[in-house]
C-alpha positions in Angstrom: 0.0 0.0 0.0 1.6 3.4 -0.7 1.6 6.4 1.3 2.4 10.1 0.1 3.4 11.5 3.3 3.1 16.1 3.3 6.0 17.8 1.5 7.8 20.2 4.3 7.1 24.2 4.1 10.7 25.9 3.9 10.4 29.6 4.7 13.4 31.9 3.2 14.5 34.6 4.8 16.9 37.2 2.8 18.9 39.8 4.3 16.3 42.4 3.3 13.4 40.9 5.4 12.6 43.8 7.8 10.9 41.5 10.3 13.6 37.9 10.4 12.4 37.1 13.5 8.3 37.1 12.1 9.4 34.7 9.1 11.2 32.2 11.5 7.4 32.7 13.8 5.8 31.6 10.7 8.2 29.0 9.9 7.9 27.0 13.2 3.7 27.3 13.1 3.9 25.7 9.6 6.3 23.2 10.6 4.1 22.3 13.8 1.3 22.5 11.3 2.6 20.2 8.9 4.0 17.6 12.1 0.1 17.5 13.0 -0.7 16.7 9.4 1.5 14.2 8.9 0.4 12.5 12.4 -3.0 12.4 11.7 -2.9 10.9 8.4 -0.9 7.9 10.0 -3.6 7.7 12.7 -6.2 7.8 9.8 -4.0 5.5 7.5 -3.6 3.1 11.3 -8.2 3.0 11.1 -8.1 2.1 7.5 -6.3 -0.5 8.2 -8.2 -1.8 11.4 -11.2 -1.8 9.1 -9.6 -3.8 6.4 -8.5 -6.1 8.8 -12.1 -6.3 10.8 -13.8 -6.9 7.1 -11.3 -9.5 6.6 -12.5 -11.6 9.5 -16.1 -10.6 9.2 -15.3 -12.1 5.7 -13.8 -15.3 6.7 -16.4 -15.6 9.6 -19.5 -15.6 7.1 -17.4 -18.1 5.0 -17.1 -20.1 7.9 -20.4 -20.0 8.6 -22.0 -20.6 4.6 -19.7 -23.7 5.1 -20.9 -25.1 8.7 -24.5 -24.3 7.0 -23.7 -26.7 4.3 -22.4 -29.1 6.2 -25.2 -29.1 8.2 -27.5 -29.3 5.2 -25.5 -32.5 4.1 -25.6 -34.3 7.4 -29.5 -33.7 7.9 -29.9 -35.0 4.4 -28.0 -38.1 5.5 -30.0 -38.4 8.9 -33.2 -37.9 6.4 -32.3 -41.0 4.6 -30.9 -43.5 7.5 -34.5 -42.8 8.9 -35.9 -44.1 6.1 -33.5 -47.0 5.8 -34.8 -47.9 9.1 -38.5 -47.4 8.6 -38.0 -49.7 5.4 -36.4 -52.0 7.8 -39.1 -52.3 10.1 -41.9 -52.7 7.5 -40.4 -55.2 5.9 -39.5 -57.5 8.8 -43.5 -56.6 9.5 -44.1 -58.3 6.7 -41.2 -61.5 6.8 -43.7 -65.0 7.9 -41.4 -65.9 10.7 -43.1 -62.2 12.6 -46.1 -62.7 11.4 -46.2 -66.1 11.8 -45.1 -65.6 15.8 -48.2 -63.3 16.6 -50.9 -66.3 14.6 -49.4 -69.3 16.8 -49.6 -67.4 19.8 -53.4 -66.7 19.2 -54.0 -70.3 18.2 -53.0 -71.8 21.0 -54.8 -69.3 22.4 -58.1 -70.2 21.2 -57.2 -73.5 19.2 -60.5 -74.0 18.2 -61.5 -70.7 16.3 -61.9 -70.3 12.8 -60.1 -67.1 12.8 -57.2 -68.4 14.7 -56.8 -70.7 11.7 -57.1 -68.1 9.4 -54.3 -66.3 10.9 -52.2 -68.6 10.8 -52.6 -69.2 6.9 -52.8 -66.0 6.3 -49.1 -65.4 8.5 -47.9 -68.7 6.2 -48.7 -66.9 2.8 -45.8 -64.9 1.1 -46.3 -61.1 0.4 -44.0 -58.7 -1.1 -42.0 -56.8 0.5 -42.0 -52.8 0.5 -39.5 -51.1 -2.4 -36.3 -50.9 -1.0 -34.7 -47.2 -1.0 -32.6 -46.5 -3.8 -29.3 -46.9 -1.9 -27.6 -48.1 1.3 -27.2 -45.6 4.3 -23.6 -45.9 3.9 -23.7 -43.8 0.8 -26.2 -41.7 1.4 -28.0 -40.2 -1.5 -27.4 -36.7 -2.5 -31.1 -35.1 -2.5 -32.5 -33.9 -5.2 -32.3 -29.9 -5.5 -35.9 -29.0 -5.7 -38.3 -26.9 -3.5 -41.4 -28.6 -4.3 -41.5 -32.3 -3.5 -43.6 -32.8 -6.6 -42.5 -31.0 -9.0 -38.7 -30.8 -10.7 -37.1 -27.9 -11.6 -36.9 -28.2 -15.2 -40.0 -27.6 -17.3 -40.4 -27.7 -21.2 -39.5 -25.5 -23.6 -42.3 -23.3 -25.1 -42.8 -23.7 -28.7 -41.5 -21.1 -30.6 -44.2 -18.3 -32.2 -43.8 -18.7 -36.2 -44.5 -14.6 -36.4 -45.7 -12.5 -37.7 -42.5 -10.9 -38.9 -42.6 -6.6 -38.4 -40.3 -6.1 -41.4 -41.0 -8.9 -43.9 -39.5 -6.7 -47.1 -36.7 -5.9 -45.6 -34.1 -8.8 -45.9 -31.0 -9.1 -43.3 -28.2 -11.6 -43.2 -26.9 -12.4 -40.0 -24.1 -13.8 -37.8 -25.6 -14.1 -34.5 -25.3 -16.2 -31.4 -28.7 -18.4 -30.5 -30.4 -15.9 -27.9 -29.7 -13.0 -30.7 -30.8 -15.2 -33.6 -34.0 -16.1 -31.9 -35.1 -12.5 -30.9 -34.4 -10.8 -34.2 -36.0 -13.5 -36.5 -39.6 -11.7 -35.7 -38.0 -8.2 -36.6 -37.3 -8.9 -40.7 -36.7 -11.4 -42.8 -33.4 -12.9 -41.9 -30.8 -15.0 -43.2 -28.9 -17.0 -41.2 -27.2 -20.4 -41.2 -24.4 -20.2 -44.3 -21.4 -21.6 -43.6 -17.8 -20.5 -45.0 -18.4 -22.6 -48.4 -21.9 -21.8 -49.2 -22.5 -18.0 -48.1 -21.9 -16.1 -50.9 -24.3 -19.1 -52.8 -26.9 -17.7 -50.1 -26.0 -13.8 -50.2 -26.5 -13.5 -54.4 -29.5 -16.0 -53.3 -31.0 -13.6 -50.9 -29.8 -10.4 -51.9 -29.2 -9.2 -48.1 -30.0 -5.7 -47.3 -27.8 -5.2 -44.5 -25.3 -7.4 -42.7 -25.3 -8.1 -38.6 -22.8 -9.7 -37.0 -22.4 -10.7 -33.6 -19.3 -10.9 -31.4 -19.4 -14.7 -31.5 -17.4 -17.4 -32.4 -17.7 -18.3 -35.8 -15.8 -20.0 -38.5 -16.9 -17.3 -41.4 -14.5 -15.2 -43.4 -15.9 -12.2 -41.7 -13.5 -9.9 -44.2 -14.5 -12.0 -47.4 -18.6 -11.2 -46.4 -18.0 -7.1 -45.5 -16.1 -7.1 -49.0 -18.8 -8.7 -50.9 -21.4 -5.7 -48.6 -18.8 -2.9 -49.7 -18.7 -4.3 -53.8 -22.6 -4.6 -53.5 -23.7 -1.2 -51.6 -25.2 -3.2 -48.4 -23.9 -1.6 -44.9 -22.8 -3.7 -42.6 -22.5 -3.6 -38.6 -20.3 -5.5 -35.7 -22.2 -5.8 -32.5 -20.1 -6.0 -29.2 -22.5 -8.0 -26.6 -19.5 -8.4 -24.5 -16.9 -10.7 -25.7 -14.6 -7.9 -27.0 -13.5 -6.2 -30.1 -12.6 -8.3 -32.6 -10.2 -7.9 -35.6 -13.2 -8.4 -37.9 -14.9 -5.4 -36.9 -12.5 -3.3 -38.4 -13.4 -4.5 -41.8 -17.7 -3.8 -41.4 -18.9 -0.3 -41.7 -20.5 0.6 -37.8 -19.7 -0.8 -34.6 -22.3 -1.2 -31.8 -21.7 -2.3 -28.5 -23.6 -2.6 -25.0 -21.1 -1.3 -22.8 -21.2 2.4 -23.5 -17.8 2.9 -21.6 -16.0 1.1 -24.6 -17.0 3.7 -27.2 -14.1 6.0 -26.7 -11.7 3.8 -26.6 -13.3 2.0 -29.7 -13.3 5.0 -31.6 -9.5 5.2 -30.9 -9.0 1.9 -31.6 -10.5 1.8 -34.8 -10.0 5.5 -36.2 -13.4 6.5 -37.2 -16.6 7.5 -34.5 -18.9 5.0 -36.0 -18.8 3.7 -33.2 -22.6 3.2 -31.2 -24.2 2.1 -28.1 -26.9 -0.7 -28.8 -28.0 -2.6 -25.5 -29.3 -5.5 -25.4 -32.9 -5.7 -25.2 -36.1 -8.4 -25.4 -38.1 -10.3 -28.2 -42.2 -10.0 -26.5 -42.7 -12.8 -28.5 -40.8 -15.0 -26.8 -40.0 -13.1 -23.6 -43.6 -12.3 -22.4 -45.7 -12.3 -18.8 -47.8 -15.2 -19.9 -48.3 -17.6 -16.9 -48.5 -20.6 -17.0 -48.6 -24.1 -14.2 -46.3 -23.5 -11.5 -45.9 -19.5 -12.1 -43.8 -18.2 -9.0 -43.8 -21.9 -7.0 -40.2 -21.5 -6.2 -38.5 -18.7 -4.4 -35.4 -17.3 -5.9 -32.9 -17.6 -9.2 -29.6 -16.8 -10.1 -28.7 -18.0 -13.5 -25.2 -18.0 -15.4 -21.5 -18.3 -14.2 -21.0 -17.3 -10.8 -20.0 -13.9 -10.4 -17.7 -12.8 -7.5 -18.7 -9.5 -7.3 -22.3 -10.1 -6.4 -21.5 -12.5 -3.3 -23.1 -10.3 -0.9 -26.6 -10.9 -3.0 -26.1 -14.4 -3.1 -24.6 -15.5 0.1 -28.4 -14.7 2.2 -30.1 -16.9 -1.0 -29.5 -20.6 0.1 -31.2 -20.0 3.4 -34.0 -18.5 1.4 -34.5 -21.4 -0.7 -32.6 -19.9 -4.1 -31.9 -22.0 -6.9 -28.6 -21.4 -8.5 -28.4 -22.2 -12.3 -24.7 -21.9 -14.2 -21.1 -23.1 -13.3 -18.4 -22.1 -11.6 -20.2 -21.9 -8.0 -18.1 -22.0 -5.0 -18.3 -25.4 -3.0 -20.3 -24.2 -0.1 -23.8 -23.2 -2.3 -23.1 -27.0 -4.8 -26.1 -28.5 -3.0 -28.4 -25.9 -4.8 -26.8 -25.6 -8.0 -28.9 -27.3 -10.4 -27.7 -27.9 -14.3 -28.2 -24.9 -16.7 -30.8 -25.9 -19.0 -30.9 -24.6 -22.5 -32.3 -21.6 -23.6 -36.0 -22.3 -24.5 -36.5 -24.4 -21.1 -34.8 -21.9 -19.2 -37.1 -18.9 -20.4 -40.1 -20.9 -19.0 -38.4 -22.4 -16.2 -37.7 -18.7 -15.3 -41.2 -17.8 -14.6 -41.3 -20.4 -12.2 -39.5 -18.4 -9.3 -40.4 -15.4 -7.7 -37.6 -13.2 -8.2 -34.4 -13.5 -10.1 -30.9 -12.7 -8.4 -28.6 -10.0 -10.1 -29.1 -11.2 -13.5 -26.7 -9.7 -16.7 -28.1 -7.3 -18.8 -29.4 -9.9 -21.4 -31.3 -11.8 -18.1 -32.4 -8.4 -17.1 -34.2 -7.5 -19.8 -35.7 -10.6 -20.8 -36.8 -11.2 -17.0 -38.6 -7.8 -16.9 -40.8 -8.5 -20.1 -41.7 -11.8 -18.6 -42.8 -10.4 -15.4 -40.0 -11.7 -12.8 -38.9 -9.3 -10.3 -35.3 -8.6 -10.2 -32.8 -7.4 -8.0 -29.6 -5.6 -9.1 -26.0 -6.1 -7.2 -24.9 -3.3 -9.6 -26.2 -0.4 -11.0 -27.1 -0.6 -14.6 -24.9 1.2 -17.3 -25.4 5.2 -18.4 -28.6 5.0 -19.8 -29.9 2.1 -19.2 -33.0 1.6 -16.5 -32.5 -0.8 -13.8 -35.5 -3.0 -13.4 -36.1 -3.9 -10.1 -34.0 -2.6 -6.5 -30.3 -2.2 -6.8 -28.5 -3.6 -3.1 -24.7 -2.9 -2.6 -24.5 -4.5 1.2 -25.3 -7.3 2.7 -27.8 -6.4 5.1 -29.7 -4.6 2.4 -29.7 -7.6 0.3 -31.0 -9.7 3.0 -33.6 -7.6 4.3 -34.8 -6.6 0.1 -35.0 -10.4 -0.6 -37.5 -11.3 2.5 -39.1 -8.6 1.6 -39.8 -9.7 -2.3 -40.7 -12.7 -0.7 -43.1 -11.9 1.5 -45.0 -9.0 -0.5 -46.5 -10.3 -3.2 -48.1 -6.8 -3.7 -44.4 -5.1 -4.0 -43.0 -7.9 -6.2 -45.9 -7.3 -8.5 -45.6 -3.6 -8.5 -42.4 -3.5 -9.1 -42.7 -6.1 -12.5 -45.3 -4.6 -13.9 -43.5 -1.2 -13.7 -40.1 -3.0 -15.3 -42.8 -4.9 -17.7 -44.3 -0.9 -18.6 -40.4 -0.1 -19.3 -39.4 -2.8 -21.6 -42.4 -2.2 -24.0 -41.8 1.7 -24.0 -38.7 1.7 -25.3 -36.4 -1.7 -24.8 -37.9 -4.2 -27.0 -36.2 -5.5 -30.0 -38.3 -3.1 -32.5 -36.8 -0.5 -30.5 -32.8 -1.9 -31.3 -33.6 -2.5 -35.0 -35.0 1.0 -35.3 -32.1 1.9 -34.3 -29.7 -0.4 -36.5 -31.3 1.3 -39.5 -31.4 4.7 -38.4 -27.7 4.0 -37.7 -27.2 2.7 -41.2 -29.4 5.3 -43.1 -32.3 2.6 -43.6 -34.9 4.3 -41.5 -36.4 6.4 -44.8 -36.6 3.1 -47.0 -40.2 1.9 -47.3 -39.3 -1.6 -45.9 -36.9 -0.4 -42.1 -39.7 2.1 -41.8 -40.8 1.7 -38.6 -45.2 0.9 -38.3 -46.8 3.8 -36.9 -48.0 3.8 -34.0 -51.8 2.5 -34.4 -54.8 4.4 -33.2 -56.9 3.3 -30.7 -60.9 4.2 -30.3 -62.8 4.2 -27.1 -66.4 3.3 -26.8 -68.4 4.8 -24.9 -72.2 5.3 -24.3 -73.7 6.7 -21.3 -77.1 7.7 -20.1 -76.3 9.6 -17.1 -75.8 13.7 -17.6 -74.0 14.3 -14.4 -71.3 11.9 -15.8 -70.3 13.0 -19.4 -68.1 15.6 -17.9 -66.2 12.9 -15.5 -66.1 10.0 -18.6 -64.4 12.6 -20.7 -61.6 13.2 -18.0 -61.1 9.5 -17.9 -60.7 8.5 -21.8 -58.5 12.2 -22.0 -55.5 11.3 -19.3 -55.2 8.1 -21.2 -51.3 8.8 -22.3 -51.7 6.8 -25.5 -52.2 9.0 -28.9 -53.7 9.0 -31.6 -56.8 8.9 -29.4 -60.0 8.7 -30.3 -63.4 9.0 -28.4 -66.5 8.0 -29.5 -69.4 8.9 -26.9 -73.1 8.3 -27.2 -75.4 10.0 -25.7 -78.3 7.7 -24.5 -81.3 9.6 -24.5 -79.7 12.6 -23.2 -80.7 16.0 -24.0 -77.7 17.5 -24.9 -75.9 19.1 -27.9 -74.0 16.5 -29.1 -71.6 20.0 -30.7 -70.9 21.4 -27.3 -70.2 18.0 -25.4 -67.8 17.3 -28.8 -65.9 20.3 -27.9 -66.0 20.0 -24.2 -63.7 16.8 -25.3 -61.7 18.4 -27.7 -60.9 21.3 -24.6 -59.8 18.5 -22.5 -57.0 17.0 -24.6 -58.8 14.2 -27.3 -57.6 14.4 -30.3 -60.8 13.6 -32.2 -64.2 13.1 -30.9 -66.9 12.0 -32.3 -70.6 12.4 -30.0 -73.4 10.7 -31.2 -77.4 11.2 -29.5 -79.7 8.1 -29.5 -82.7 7.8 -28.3 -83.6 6.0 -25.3 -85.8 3.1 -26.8 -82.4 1.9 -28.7 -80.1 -0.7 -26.1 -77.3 -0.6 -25.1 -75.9 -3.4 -27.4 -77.3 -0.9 -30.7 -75.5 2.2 -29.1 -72.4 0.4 -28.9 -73.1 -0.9 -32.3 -73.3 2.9 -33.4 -70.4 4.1 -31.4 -68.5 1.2 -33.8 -69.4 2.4 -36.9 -68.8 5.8 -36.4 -64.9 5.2 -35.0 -61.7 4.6 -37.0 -59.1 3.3 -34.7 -57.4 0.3 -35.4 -58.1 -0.5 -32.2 -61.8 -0.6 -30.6 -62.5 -0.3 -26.7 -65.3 -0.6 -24.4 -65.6 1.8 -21.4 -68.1 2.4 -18.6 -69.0 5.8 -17.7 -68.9 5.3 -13.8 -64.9 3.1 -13.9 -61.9 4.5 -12.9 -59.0 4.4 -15.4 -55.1 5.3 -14.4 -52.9 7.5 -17.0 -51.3 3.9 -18.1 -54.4 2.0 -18.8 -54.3 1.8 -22.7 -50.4 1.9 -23.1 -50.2 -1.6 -20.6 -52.9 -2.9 -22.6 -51.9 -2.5 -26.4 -48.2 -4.2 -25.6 -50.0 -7.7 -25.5 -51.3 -7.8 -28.9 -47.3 -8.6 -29.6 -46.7 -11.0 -27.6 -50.2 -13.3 -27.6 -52.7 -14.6 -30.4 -55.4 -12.8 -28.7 -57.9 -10.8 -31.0 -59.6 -9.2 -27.5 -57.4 -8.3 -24.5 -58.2 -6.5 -21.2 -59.2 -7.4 -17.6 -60.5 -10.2 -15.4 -58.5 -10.0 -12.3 -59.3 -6.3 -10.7 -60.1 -4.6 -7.6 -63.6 -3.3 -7.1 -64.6 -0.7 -4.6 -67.4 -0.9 -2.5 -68.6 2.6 -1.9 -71.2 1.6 1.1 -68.0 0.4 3.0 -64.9 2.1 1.5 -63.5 -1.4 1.5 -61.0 -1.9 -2.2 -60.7 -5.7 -3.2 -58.8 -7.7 -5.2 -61.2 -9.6 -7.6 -60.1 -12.6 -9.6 -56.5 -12.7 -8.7 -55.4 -15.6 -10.4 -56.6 -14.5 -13.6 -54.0 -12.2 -14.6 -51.8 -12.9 -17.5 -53.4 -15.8 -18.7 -55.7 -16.8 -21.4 -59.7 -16.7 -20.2 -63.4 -17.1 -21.8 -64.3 -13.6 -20.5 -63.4 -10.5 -19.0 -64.7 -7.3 -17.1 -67.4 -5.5 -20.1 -66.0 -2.2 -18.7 -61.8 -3.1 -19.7 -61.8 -4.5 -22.9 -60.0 -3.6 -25.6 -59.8 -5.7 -29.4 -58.7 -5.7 -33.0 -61.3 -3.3 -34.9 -61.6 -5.1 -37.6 -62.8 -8.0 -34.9 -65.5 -6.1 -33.4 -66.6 -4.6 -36.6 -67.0 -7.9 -37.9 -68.7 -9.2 -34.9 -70.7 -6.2 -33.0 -72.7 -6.3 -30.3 -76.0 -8.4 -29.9 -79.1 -5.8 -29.6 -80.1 -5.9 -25.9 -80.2 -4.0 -23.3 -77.9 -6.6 -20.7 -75.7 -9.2 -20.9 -74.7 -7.8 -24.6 -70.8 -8.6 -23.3 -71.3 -12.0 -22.3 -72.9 -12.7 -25.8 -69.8 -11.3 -27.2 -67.4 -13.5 -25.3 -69.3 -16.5 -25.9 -69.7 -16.0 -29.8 -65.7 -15.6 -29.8 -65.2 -18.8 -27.8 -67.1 -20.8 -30.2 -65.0 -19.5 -32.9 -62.0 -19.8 -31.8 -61.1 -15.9 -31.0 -58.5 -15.7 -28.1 -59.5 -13.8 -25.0 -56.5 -12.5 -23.1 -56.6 -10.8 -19.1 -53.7 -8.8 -18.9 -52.3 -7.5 -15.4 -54.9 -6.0 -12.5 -53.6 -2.4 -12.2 -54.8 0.7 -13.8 -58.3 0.0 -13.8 -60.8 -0.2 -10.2 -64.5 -0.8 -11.4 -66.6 1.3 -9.0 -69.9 -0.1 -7.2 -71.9 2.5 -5.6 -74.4 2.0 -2.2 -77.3 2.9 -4.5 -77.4 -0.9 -6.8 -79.8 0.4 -9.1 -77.0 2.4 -10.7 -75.8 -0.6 -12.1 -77.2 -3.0 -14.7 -75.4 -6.2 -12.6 -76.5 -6.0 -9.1 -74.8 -8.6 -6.9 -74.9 -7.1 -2.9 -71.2 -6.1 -1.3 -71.6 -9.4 0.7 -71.9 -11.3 -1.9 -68.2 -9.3 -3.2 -66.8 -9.9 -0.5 -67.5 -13.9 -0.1 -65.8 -14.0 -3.6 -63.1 -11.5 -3.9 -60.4 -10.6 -1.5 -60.2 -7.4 0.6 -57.3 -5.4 -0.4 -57.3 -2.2 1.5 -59.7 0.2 2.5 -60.3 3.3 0.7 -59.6 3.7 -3.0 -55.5 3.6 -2.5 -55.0 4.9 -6.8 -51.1 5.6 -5.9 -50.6 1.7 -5.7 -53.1 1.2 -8.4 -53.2 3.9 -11.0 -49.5 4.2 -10.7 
């Protein structure tokens, strides 16, 4: 360790100096001054060291006592199975005829004369099987297997792959990518992948790529040979850095991209030109989505990928916490829990079976937060990037964050959703190819034109005049543009002009106000509100719902990533007015596929609804709709619970379904009281 100890003052005195004996004054003060310096920085220097040294054995005492844990783990593991060595034992000398056989004789002499003591006896004489044996003798105990739920393994299969739809199909790429890439970007354009060194120019005059990607992977292609044949035929070309270094082929291809934006300077110098650009990595909603599935969040914690050193203090609390750990290179103390990595399709499923995933890369990061899993960080993220879940740099902190995760399933969902929200604002893979062709000059070119983004309708009739004014609030803070609302006033007596520009005033885009009259239903003034709106998008909204900022921008996302033609909600929370009680209604139903949802939150394809409308009554027109979809086939999809609280008031008759609060709260589960919209509308 070097020390810089304080350079001496000198004073000089000449022969001029009117005051000599003032100089030498000063001299001494600064030499006293600079003797306390110098003391205390040794006595400073002396605590740093103590510290090091206390860390040192704090370090070596939690070692020791990760290790006595382990050990403790093994020997209660081998207790576990000489127990049921010896209840094997037992049952099967239960069931050997020389015991059985004891217990009949003594009854027959007994009573020699009974029919059952006969019986006995040939029953103790005939041979039964004996119980399985266990796998292996107590003197080499069997290693248990690494799982939290006794019936259910860790791995899971692999979901099948989606076969589109493609966003770019006319614009043709050839790529070099590794398997995780390669798999994310094949929904993005049409891509060409899978040449080898004697067959890709065959492929390229083939194809006629558009643009060449390449990956810093490990490949056997003539990486110069294929940027030549890009340079002779006018087709730019990019390397992308996702962490294994700079190669010497990138020099050759026309941009560089990379995720660590602390390497672009010294890339620039490196190569001699500043095209040289950040691209992070980033996540495919077609394969990395918050579906659920059997088993969602049974297990308690993840870390996936080779162990890394620096985030020890995050991992060290995990084993006592029931953490899975999935990778190599895991120090001997956690082995018991270290479970095989599985390849990548299993592992994005098998992912969605914990609760919350343990400092994950960046690749993990991303594709964790647009499935849904809760993360926490051991580092912060780079310049630029968000951070997805909370970011620990202690060990205390990390312990007391994890049992928390684990305990609040409220807090872990929050936070996902919000990470979830993230991704599909600006982080998906659309988002990185945007960029690739921007980069390149390819944004302008009919085929890397990015799609617009689509507009959306909202349905919305109402037949109450104290609540046109509020209904209009709630479709104008809706964030998502181009907005459109249509509103019908049912049997109302008002100028369908001044309520138009009422909505205009607050923010719409384009409004559209229709009057019926009050004979038509409510299934014909939805029917009316259809043909009169133009979104690509169609929804249904209730007058008297509450609907956060967010509600249409979480919604839209999951047209990407499922086969759904109608998505919305099913699991919500209600409140009770009479009581002031909020609850949590249907709260398994969230990401999943269902046969219905709430007629209030629904949002579909328009060409869907125009084709199949609404039946002509006056109730129950939703539940017609939903069951004429189900019989064909149409995909019905409940998104998350948030953003959305359907209102019932003390006065029933304000609603057209009329259950009574008891019968809410026997079915739903009471959340909080009072209408809590920070947690909900957030």
């Amino acid at each position: 360790m070097s020390r810089t100890a304080a350079a001496p003052t000198v004073a000089v005195v000449t022969e001029n100096d009117p005051a000599p004996g003032a100089a030498r004054a000063r001299a001494d003060r600064l030499a006293a001054d600079n003797a306390a310096v110098r003391l205390r920085l040794a006595e400073l220097e002396n605590e740093r060291d103590e510290r090091d040294r206390q860390i040192a054995r704090l370090t070596e005492a939690l070692s020791d006592t990760a290790r006595r844990l382990g050990d403790l783990d093994r020997e209660r593991a081998e207790q576990a199975h000489r127990a049921e060595w010896a209840e094997w034992r037992v049952r099967a000398a239960a069931l050997r005829r020389s015991a059985r056989l004891g217990g009949a004789l003594g009854a027959f002499r007994r009573r020699p004369l009974a029919p059952a003591s006969f019986r006995r006896v040939r029953e103790a004489l005939r041979a039964r099987p004996l119980p399985p044996e266990p796998a292996e003798h107590p003197r080499a105990p069997r290693r248990p297997e690494v799982r939290v739920a006794d019936t259910e393994p860790l791995d899971v299969p692999a979901a099948p792959e989606p076969p589109g739809p493609v966003v770019r199909p006319g614009l043709t790429a050839a790529v070099v990518l590794g398997p995780a890439a390669e798999a994310a970007l094949r929904y993005e354009w049409r891509q060409v992948a899978g040449f080898g060194p004697a067959d890709w120019r065959e492929v390229f005059e083939a194809e006629r790529p558009e643009l060449l990607l390449v990956e810093s992977v490990a490949t056997g292609l003539p990486i110069a040979e294929l940027a030549a044949w890009c340079r002779e035929n006018g087709v730019p070309s990019a390397y992308w850095d996702t962490g294994a270094g700079l190669a010497d082929a990138a020099r050759e291809l026309d941009h560089v991209f990379t995720v660590d934006p602390g390497a672009v300077a010294a890339y620039r110098e490196r190569l001699g030109h500043d095209r040289v650009h950040v691209l992070p990595f980033a996540a495919q909603p077609r394969l990395h989505h918050p579906e659920r599935g059997a088993g969602h969040g049974r297990y308690p914690l993840l870390y996936e990928g080779e162990y890394d050193e620096s985030a020890e203090f995050l991992i060290a609390p995990a084993p006592r916490l029931g953490a899975h750990f999935s990778g190599t290179g895991f120090p001997h103390l956690y082995r018991q829990r270290v479970v095989p990595p599985l390849p990548y399709g299993e592992a994005l499923a098998a992912r969605k079976r914990y609760r919350v995933l343990l400092a994950p890369d960046r690749r993990r990061a991303y594709e964790a937060a647009a499935a849904g899993v809760p993360v926490v960080h051991h580092r912060e993220p780079p310049a630029g990037e968000p951070a997805f879940g909370p970011v620990v740099d202690g060990p205390k902190d990390a312990s007391r964050m994890l049992r928390a995760l684990l305990a609040g399933p409220e807090l872990r969902d929050r936070q996902a959703h919000l990470a979830l929200r993230e991704v599909h604002r600006a982080h998906t893979y659309r988002h990185r190819v945007d960029t690739v062709l921007r980069t390149l000059g390819r944004e302008g070119d009919a085929a890397g034109r990015p799609a617009e983004r689509p507009a959306v309708s909202l349905l919305l009739p109402t037949c109450r005049p104290e609540q046109v004014g509020p209904a209009i609030e709630q479709a104008a803070r809706q964030l998502w543009r181009p907005l459109q609302l249509v509103l019908v006033l049912h049997g109302l007596d008002l100028d369908p002009a001044l309520v138009e520009k009422q909505a205009i005033a607050a923010g719409l885009d384009d409004a559209v106000v229709i009057a019926a009259d009050r004979s038509v239903s409510l299934g014909g003034c939805l029917n009316l509100a259809i043909d009169a709106a133009s979104g690509t998008y169609l929804g249904k909204m209730d007058d008297d719902e509450l609907y956060g900022p967010h509600y249409l921008s979480d919604l839209l996302p999951a047209f990407s990533y499922t086969e759904a033609g109608v998505v919305g909600k099913l699991a919500h929370y209600a409140h009770l007015a009479s009581i002031g009680a909020t609850l949590l209604r249907y709260p398994d139903h969230e990401h999943r596929y269902v046969d219905v949802l709430r007629g209030g939150a629904l949002l579909a394809e328009g060409d869907l609804l125009r084709a199949y409308r609404f039946a002509d009554v006056g109730r129950g027109e939703d539940t017609d709709l939903f069951r004429r979809l189900r019989a064909d086939g149409v995909r019905v999809y409940a998104a998350d619970r948030f953003s959305f609280i359907t209102v019932r008031h003390a006065d029933a008759a304000r609603h057209t379904w009329r259950p009574s609060d008891l019968e809410l709260l026997a079915d739903s589960r009471l959340a909080f009281y009072g209408l809590a919209e920070e947690h909900i509308m957030f």
